[in-house]
VOPAGU-2260 file (C-alpha; in pm, 1 decimal, decimal comma):
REM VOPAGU-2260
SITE   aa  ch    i         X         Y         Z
SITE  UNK   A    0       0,0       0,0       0,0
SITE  UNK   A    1     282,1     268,7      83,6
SITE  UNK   A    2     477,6     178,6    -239,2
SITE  UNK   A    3     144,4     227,4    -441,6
SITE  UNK   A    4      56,1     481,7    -281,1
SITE  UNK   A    5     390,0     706,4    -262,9
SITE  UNK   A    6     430,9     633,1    -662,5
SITE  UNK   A    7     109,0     758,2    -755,3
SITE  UNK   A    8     193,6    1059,6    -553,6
SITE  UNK   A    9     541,9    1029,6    -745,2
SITE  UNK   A   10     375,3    1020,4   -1100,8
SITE  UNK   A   11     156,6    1350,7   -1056,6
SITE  UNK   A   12     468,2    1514,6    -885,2
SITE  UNK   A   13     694,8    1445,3   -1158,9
SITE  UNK   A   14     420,9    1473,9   -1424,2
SITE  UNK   A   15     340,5    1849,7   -1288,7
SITE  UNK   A   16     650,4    1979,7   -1214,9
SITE  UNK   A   17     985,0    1882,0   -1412,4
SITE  UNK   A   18     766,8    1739,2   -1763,9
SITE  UNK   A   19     573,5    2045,9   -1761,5
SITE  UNK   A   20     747,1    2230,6   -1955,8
SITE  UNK   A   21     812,8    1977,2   -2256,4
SITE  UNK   A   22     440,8    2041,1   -2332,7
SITE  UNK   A   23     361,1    2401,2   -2193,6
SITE  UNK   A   24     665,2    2512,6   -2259,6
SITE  UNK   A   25     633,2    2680,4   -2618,5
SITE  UNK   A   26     292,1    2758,4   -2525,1
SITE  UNK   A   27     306,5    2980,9   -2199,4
SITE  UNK   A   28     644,1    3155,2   -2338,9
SITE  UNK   A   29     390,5    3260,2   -2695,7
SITE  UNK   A   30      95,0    3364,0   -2463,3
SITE  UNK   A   31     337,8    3590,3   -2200,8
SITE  UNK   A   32     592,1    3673,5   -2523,2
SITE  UNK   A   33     891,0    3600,0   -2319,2
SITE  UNK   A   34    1045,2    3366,5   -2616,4
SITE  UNK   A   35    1135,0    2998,2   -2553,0
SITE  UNK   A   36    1519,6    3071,1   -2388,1
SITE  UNK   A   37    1410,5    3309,0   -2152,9
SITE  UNK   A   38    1137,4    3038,6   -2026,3
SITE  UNK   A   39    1357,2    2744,5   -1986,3
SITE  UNK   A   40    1585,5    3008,9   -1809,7
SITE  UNK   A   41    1345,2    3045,0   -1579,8
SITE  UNK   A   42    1285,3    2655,8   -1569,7
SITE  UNK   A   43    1653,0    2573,2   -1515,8
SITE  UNK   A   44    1683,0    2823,3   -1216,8
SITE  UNK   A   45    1408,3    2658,2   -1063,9
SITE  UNK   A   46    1624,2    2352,2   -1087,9
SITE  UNK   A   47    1905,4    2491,0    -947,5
SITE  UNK   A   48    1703,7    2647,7    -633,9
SITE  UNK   A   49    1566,8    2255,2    -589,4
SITE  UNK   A   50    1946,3    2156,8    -578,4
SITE  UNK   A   51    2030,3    2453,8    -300,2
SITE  UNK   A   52    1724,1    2320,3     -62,3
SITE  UNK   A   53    1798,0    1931,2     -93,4
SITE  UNK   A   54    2008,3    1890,6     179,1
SITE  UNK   A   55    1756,3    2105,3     433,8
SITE  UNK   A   56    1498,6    1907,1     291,9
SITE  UNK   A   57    1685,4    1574,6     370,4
SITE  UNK   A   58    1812,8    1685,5     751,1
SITE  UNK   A   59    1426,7    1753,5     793,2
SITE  UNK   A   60    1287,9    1433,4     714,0
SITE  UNK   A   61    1607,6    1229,3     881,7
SITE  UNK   A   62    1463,6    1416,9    1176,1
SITE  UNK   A   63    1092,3    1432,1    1152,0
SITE  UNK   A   64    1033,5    1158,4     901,4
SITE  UNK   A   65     910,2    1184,0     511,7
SITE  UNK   A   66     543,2    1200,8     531,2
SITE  UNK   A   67     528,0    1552,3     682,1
SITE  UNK   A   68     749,0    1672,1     411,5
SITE  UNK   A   69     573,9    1496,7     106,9
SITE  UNK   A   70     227,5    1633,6     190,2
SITE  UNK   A   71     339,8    1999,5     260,4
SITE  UNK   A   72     510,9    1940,5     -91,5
SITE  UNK   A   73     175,6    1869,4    -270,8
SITE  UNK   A   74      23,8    2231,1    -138,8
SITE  UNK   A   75     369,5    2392,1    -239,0
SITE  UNK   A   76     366,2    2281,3    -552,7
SITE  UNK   A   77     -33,2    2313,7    -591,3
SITE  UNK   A   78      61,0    2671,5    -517,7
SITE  UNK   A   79     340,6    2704,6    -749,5
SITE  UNK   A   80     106,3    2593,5   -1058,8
SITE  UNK   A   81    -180,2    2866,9    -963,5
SITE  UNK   A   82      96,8    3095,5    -927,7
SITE  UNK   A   83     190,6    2986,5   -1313,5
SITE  UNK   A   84    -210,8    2972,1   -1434,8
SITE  UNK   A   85    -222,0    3363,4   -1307,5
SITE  UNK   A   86     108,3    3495,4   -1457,6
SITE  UNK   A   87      65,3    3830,3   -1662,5
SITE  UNK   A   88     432,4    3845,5   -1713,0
SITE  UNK   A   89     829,1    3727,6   -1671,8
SITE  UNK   A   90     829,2    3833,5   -1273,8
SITE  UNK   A   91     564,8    3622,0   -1208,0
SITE  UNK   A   92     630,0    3340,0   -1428,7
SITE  UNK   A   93     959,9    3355,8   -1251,9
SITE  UNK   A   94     794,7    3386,2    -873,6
SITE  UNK   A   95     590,1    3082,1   -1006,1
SITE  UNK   A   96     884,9    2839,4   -1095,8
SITE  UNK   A   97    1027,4    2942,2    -780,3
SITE  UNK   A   98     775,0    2822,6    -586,3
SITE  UNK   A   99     760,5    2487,7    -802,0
SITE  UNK   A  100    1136,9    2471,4    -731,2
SITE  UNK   A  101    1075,3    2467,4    -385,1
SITE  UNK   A  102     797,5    2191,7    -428,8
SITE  UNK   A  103    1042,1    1981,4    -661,5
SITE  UNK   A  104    1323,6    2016,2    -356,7
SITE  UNK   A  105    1057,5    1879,8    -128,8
SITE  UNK   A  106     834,9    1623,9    -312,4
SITE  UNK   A  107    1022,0    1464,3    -603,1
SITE  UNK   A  108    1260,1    1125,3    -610,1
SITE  UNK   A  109    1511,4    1186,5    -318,9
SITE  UNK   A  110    1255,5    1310,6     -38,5
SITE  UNK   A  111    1030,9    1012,1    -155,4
SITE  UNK   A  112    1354,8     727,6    -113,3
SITE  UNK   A  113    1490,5     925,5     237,7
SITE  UNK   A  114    1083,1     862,8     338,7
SITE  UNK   A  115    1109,8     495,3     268,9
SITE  UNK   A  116    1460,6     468,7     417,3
SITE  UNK   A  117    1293,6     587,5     739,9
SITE  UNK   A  118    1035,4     367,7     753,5
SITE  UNK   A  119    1246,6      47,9     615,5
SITE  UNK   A  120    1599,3      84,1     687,8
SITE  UNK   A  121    1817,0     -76,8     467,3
SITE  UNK   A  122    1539,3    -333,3     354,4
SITE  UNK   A  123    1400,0       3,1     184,1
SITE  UNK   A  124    1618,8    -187,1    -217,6
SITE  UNK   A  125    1293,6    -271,0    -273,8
SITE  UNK   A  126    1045,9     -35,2    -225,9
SITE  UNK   A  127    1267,1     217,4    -366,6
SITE  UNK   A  128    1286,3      -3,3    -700,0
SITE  UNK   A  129     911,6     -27,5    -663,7
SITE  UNK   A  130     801,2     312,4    -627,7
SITE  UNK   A  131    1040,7     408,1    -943,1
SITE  UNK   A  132     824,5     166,6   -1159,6
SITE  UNK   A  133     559,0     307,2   -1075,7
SITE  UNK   A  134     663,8     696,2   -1112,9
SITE  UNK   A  135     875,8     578,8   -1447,3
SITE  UNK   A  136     537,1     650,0   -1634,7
SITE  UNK   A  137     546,0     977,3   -1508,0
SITE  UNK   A  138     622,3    1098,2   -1881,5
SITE  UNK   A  139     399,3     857,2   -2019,0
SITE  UNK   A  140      83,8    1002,8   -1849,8
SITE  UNK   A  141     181,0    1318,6   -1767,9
SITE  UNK   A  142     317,7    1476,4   -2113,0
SITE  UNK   A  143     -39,8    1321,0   -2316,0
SITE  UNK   A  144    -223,4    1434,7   -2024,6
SITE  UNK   A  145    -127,0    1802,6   -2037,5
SITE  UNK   A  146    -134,3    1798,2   -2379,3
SITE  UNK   A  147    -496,4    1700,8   -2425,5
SITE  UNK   A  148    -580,6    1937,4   -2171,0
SITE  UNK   A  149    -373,5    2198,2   -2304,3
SITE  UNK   A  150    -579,2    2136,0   -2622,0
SITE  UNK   A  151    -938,0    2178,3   -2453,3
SITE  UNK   A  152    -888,3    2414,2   -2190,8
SITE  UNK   A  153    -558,9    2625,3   -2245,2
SITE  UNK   A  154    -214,4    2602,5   -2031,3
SITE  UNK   A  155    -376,6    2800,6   -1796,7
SITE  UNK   A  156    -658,1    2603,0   -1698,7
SITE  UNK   A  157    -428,9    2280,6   -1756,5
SITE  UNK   A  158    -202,2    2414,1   -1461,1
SITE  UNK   A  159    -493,0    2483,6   -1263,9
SITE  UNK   A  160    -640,4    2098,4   -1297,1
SITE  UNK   A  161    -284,5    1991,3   -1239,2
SITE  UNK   A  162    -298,3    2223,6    -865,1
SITE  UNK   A  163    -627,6    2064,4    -772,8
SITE  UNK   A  164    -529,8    1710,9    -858,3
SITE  UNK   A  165    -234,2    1738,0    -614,7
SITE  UNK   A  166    -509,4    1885,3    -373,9
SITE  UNK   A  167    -768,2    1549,2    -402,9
SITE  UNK   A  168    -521,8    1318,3    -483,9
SITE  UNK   A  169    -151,9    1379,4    -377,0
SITE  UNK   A  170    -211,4    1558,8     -46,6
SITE  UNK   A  171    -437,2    1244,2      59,0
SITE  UNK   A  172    -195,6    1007,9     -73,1
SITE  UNK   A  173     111,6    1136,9      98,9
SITE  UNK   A  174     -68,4    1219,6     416,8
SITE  UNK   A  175    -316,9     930,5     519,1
SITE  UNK   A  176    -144,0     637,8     343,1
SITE  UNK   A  177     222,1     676,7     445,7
SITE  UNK   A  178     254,5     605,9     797,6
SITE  UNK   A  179     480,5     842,5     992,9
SITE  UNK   A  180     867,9     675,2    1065,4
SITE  UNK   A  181    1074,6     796,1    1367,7
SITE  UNK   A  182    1439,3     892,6    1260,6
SITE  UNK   A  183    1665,5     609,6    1190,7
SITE  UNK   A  184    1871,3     472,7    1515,8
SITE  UNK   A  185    2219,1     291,3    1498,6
SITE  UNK   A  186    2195,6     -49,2    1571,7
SITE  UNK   A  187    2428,6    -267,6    1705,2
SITE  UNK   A  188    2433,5    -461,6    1382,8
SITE  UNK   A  189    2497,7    -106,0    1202,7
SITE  UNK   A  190    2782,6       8,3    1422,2
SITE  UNK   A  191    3006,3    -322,3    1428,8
SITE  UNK   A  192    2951,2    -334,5    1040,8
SITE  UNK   A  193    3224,0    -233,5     791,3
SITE  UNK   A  194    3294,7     144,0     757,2
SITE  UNK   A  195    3236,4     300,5     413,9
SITE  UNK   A  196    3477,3     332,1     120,2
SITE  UNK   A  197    3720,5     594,6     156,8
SITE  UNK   A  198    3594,8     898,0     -61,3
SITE  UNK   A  199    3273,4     781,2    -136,5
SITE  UNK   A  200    3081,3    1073,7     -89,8
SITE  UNK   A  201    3271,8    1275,1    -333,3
SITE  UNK   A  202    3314,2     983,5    -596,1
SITE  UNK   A  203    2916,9     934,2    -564,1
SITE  UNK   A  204    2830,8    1295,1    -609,1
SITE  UNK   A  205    3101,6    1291,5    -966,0
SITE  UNK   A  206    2871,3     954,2   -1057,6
SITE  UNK   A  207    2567,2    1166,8    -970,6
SITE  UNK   A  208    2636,8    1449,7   -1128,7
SITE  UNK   A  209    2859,1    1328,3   -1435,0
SITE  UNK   A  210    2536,2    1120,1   -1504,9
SITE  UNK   A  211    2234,3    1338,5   -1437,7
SITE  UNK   A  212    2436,2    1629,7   -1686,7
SITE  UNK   A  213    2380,0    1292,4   -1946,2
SITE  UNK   A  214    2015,0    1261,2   -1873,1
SITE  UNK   A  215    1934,4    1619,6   -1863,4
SITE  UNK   A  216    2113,5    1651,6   -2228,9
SITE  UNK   A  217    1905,5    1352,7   -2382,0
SITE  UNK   A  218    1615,8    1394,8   -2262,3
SITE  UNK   A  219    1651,2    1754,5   -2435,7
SITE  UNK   A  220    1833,3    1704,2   -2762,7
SITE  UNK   A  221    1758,6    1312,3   -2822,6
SITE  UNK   A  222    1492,2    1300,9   -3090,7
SITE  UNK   A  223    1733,4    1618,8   -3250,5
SITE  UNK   A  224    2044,3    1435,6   -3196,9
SITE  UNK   A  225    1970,3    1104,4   -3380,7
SITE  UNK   A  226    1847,0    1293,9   -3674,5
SITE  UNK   A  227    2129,0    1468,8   -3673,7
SITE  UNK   A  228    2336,9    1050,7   -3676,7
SITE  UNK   A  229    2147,1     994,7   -4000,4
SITE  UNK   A  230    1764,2     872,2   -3867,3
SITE  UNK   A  231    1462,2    1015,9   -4032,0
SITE  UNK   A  232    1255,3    1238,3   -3819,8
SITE  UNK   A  233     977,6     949,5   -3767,4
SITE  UNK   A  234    1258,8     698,3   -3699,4
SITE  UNK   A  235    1425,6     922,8   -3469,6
SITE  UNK   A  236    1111,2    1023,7   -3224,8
SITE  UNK   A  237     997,4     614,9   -3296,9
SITE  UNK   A  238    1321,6     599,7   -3139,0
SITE  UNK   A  239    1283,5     860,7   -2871,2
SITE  UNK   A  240     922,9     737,9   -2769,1
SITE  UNK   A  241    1161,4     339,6   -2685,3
SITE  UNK   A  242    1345,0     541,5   -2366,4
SITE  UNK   A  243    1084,8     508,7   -2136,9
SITE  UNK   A  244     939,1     137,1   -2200,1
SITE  UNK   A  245    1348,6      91,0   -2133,0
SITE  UNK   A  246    1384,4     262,4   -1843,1
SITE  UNK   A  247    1099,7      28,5   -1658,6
SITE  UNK   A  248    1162,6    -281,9   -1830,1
SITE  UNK   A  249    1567,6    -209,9   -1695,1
SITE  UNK   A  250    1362,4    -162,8   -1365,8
SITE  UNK   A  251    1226,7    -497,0   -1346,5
SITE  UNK   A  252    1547,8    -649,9   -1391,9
SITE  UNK   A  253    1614,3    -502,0   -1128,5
SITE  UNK   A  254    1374,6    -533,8    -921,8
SITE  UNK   A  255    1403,1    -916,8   -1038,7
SITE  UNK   A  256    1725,5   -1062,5   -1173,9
SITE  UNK   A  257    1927,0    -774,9    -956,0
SITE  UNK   A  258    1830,8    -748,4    -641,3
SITE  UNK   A  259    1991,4   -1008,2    -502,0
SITE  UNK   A  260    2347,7    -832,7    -608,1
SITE  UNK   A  261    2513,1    -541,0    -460,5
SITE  UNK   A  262    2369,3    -237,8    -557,7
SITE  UNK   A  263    2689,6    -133,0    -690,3
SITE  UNK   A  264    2697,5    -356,2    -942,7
SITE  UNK   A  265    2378,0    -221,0   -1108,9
SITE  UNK   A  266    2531,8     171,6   -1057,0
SITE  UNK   A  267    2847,7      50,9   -1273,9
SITE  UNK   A  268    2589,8    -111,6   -1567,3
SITE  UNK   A  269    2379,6     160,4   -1541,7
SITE  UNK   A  270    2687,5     387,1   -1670,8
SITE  UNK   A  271    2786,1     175,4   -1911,2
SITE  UNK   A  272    2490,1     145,5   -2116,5
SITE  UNK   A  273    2449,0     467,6   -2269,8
SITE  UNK   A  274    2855,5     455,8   -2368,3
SITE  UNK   A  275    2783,9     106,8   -2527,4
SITE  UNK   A  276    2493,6     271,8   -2743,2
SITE  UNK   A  277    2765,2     528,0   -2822,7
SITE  UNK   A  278    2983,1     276,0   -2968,2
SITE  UNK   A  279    2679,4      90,1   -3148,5
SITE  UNK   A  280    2580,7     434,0   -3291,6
SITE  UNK   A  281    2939,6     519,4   -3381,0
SITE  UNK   A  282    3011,2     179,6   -3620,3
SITE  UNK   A  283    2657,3     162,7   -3770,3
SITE  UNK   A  284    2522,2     475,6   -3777,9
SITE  UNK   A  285    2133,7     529,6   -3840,5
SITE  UNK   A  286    2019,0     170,2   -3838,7
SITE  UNK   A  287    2133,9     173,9   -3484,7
SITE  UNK   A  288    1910,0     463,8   -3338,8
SITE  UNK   A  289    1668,6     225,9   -3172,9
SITE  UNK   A  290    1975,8       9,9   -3003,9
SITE  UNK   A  291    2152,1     341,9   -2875,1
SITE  UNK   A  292    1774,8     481,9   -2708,4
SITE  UNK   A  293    1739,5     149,4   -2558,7
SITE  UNK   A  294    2051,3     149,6   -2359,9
SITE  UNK   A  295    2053,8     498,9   -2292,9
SITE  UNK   A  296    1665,4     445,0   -2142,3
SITE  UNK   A  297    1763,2     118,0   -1974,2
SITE  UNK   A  298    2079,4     284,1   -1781,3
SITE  UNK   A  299    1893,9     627,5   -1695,8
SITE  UNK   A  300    1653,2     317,9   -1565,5
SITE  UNK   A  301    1896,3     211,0   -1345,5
SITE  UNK   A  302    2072,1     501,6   -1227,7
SITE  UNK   A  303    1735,3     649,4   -1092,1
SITE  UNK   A  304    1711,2     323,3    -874,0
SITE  UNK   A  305    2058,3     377,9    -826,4
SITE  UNK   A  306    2051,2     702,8    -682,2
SITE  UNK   A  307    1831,7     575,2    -408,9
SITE  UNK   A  308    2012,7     205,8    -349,0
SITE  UNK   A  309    2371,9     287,6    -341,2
SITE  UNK   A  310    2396,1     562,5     -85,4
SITE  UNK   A  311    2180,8     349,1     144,1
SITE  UNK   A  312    2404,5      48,8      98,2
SITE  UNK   A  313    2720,4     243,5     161,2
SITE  UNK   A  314    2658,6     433,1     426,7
SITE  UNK   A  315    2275,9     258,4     611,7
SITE  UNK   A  316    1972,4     473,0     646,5
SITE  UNK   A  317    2118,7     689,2     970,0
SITE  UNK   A  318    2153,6    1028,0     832,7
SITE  UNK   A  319    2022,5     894,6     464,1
SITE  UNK   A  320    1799,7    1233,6     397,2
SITE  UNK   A  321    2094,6    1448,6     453,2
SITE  UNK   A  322    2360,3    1258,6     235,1
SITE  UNK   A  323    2086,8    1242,0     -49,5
SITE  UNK   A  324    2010,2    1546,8     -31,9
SITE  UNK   A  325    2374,8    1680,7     -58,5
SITE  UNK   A  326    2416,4    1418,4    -326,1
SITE  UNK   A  327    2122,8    1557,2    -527,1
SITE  UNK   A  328    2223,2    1897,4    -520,6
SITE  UNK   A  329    2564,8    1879,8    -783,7
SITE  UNK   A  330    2326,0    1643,0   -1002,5
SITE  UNK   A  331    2027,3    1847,2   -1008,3
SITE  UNK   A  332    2324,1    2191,9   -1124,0
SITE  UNK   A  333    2410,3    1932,2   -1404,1
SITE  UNK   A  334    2114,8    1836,2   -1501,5
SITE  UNK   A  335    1974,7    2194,5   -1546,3
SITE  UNK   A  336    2324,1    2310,2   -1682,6
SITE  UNK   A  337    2270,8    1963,2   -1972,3
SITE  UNK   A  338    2013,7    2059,7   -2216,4
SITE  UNK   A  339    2216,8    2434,5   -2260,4
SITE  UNK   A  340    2515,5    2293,2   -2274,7
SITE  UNK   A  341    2506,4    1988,6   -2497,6
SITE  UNK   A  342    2260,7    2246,5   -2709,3
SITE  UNK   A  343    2549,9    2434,9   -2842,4
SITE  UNK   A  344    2781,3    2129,5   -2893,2
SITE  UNK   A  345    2531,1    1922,0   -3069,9
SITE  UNK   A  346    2476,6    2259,2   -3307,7
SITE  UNK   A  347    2899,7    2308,3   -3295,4
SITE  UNK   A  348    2984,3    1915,4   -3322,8
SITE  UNK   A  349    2713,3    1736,9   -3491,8
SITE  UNK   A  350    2668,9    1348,7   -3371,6
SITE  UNK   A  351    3009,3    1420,2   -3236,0
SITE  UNK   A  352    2901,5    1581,9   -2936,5
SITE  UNK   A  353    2766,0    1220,5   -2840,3
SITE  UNK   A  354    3134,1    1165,8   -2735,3
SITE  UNK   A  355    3167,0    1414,1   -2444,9
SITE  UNK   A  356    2827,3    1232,4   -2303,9
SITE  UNK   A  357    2995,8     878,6   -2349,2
SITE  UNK   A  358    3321,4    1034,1   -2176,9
SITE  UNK   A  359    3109,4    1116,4   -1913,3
SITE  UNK   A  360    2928,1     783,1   -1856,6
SITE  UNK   A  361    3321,4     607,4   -1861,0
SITE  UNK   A  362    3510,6     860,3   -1623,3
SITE  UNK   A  363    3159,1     766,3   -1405,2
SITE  UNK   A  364    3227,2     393,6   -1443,4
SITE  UNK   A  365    3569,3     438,8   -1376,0
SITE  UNK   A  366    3457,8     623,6   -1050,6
SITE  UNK   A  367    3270,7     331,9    -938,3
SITE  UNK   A  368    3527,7      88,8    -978,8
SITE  UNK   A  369    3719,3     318,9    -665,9
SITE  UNK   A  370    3412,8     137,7    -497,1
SITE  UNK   A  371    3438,3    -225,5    -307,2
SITE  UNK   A  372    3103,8    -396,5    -246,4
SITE  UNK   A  373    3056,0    -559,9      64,8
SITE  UNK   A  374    2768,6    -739,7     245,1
SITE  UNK   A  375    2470,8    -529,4     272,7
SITE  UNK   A  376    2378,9    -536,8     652,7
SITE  UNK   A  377    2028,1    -589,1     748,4
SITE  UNK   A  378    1945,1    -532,9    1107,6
SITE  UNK   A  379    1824,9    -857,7    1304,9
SITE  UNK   A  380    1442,4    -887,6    1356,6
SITE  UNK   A  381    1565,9    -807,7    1721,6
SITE  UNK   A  382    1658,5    -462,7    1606,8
């Protein structure tokens, strides 16, 4: 019931927040004459302001728990989108994404995993996995959803039906079904276990943030960039539209064939994949635009479980929020500085470009390797 419950709460966060502006986008920058740049300027800043609040957001729930947190995030972000439905101009467009920055800091992935970490421990692999199934449709519903609406009612009313679906259905979700979780305490079991790696904070936040400047980039420029390799424009959004059935089907592996293996193991595949669609890309060229989307959607599949798994494994879910938090913040800079960035090489470079993403994913697989597994430890049912 909680993992149900907190991915449905997942989906509309994600679906009204960070894959709003894929559909509204072009449409609210037209109606407010701003021009597209000066929108996702706004957009990326509200990024950047999630990445600043993540680690206040994690102390809090390490200290109060998760639930709390999620539900004031549903009437933040609620908020945030009337805020956007009433903007005359660029200062309130900008007050708007604020606001929804603020939301995204306290209701999207990480607050959700440092909830279930507080209410699991370090059995929380699982849930985790299961509540990023769930939410991996996020795009799925979310971008035809606002686009049909969009289509009937304007982006106006569309953002206000998006505010009063996180009134009836988030808030309740977040606040009556997840039960409330005292902070994590060290157990015996926890404190006689081995120490973490040496430097794996700082090699986790490179993986982090090495990789989330990779997903920000693609998920901006794909459908561009494999025209650009040689694919038709059909082919290349046929192509596009295979990332996200990848990204859950790489998910049920995991949740599956992987979960009985370190979660390490899965963070250094999850790197790999979108290099090794590179390569495939590289030597073949166009016929090999549906093989490179697949890995690429498969290891962004991975990483998101990652993201949750491997800081939990390292370090045990004492003080989880926190580190996530201050994990998420370099990531989330990436990922907002991506789509700019890899914009001007992909115009600059061509299909090139794709070679500063796959140096990326290696120097982050490298990274990893700095990185021992050992035995996760589970507290005794004493504990």
């Amino acid at each position: 019931m909680v993992v149900a419950a907190l991915g449905a709460a997942q989906t509309l966060a994600w679906g009204s927040s960070y894959y709003l502006p894929a559909i509204l986008g072009d449409p609210i920058a037209d109606s407010l004459g701003i021009g597209r740049p000066a929108f996702y300027a706004v957009f990326s800043g509200s990024l950047l302001l999630s990445a600043f609040l993540g680690p206040a957001v994690g102390r809090a729930i390490d200290n109060k728990g998760g639930r709390g947190v999620l539900a004031i995030s549903n009437l933040v972000l609620a908020a945030g989108l009337v805020l956007l439905a009433f903007a005359p101009g660029m200062v309130m467009l900008a007050i708007a994404w604020a606001v929804l920055g603020i939301g995204m800091a306290m209701g999207l992935y990480e607050p959700a995993f440092a909830t279930l970490a507080g209410l699991y421990g370090r059995a929380a692999r699982g849930p985790i996995t299961g509540i990023t199934l769930i939410a991996g449709f996020a795009s799925t519903i979310g971008w035809p959803l606002s686009a049909l609406l969009n289509a009937r009612y304007g982006w106006r009313d569309t953002c206000l039906i998006w505010a009063a679906l996180h009134i009836v259905m988030g808030l309740p979700l977040n606040r009556l079904l997840i039960p409330p979780a005292p902070p994590p305490q060290r157990s015996k079991v926890e404190g006689d276990a081995p120490p973490a790696p040496h430097r794996a904070m700082p090699i986790l936040a490179f993986v982090f943030a090495a990789t989330a400047f990779v997903t920000g980039a693609m998920a901006a420029h794909l459908p561009h960039l494999l025209q650009v390799a040689g694919a038709s424009a059909t082919t290349a959004i046929a192509a596009s539209a295979l990332v996200g059935p990848a990204q859950v089907g790489a998910r049920l592996i995991e949740f599956g064939a992987l979960r009985h293996v370190h979660p390490l193991v899965s963070a250094r595949l999850s790197t790999i994949l979108h290099p090794l669609g590179a390569a495939a890309l590289a030597f073949f060229g166009a016929p090999a635009v549906m093989a490179f989307a697949v890995l690429h959607g498969a290891g962004n599949g991975l990483l998101t479980i990652a993201r949750g798994t491997l800081p939990l494994a390292i370090f045990g879910p004492v003080g989880y929020g926190l580190r996530t938090g201050i994990l998420a913040a370099p990531a989330r800079v990436t990922q907002a500085m991506g789509p700019f960035l890899f914009g001007l090489l992909l115009d600059r470079m061509g299909v090139a470009s794709i070679g500063v993403s796959t140096g990326l994913g290696l120097a982050a697989f490298a990274a990893l390797l700095f990185l021992k597994p050992h035995a996760e430890r589970v507290p005794a049912a004493a504990d």
